[in-house]
N, C-alpha and C positions, 0 to 999 in steps of 0.2 A: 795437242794430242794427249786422250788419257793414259795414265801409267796405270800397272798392276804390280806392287813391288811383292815381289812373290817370295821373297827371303827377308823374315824383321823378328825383332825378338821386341816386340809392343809392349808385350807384360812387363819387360824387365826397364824399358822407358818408363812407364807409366810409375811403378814401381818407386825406381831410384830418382827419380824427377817429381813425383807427386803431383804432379801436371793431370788434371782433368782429365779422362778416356775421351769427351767428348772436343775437348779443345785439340786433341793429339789427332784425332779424325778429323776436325775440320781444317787444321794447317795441312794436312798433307793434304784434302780436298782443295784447300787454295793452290797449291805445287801440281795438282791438275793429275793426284794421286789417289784414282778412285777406289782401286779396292786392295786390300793388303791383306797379305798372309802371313800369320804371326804363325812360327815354329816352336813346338813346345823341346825342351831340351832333356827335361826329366819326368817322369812319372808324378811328382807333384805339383807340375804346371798345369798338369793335362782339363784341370776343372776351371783355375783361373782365364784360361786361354778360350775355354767353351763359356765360360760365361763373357767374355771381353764381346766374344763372337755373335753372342747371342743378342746383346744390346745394340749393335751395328751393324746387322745380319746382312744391309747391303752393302754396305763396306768392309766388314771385317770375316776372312778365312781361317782355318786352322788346319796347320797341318801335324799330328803327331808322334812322337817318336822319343829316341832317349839315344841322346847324342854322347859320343866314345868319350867326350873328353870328362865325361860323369859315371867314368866306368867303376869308380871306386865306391859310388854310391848306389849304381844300380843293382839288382834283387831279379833274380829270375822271376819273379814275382811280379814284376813290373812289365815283363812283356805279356804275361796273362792278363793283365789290366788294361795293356796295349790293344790287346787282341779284341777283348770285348768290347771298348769305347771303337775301334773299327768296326767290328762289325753290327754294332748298334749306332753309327754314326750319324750325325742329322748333318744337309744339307749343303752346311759351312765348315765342315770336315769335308777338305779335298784333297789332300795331299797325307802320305806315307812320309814322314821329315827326320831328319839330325839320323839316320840309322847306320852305320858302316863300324870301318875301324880305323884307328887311328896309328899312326906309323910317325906322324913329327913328332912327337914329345915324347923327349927320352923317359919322363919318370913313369909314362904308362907302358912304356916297355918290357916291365918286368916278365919273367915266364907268368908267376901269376896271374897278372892283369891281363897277359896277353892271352892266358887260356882262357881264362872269364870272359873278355871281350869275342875271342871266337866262337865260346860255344853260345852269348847272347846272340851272334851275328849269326849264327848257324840255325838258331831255333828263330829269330824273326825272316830269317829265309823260309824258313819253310809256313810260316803263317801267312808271307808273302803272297803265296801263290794262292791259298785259299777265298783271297782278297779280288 
């Protein structure tokens, strides 16, 4: 039966492995794991991840987004950059990813962090619906 692993962070294999992009697509095509969705986590994955995308366009998805646990690094800036790679998205852009808040980890709990991550959470709410 084929798989669709629809949650993988590919770049960041690829990456710390130094493993081939195309050897990493064809082990999991042998595992009967046709197409994969690599999630971007921050604002600076978002080009490595559409280019990963773009050379295994029928295997490889993208979904993206700027996940809580990178709240210390994200930049309101970053969801405007969000917003335009969405809505200029090609094909292999299918998914909205990593976007919420985070409530486990005591060190992002600060009021600080916690108001930065709601008003991030608050203004990709609303470009949500535009989408």
């Amino acid at each position: 039966m084929p798989f669709f692993d629809t949650h993988t962070h590919l770049d960041y294999l690829h990456h710390d492995t130094r493993e081939p992009l195309a050897q990493l697509v064809d082990n999991a095509k042998q595992a009967d794991v046709q197409k994969i969705l690599i999630v971007a986590v921050k604002e600076s994955d978002f080009k490595t991840i559409q280019n990963m995308t773009a050379l295994f366009s029928e295997h490889l998805y993208c979904g993206l987004g700027l996940h809580p646990l990178y709240i210390k690094e994200h930049q309101e800036h970053d969801l405007e950059i969000l917003d335009a790679e969405l809505s200029v998205r090609d094909q292999n852009c299918t998914a909205v990813a990593e976007i919420g808040l985070e409530c486990a980890i005591p060190d992002l709990l600060t009021d600080e962090l916690w108001q930065k991550a709601t008003a991030l959470s608050g203004e990709s709410a609303l470009f949500s619906e535009e989408i």
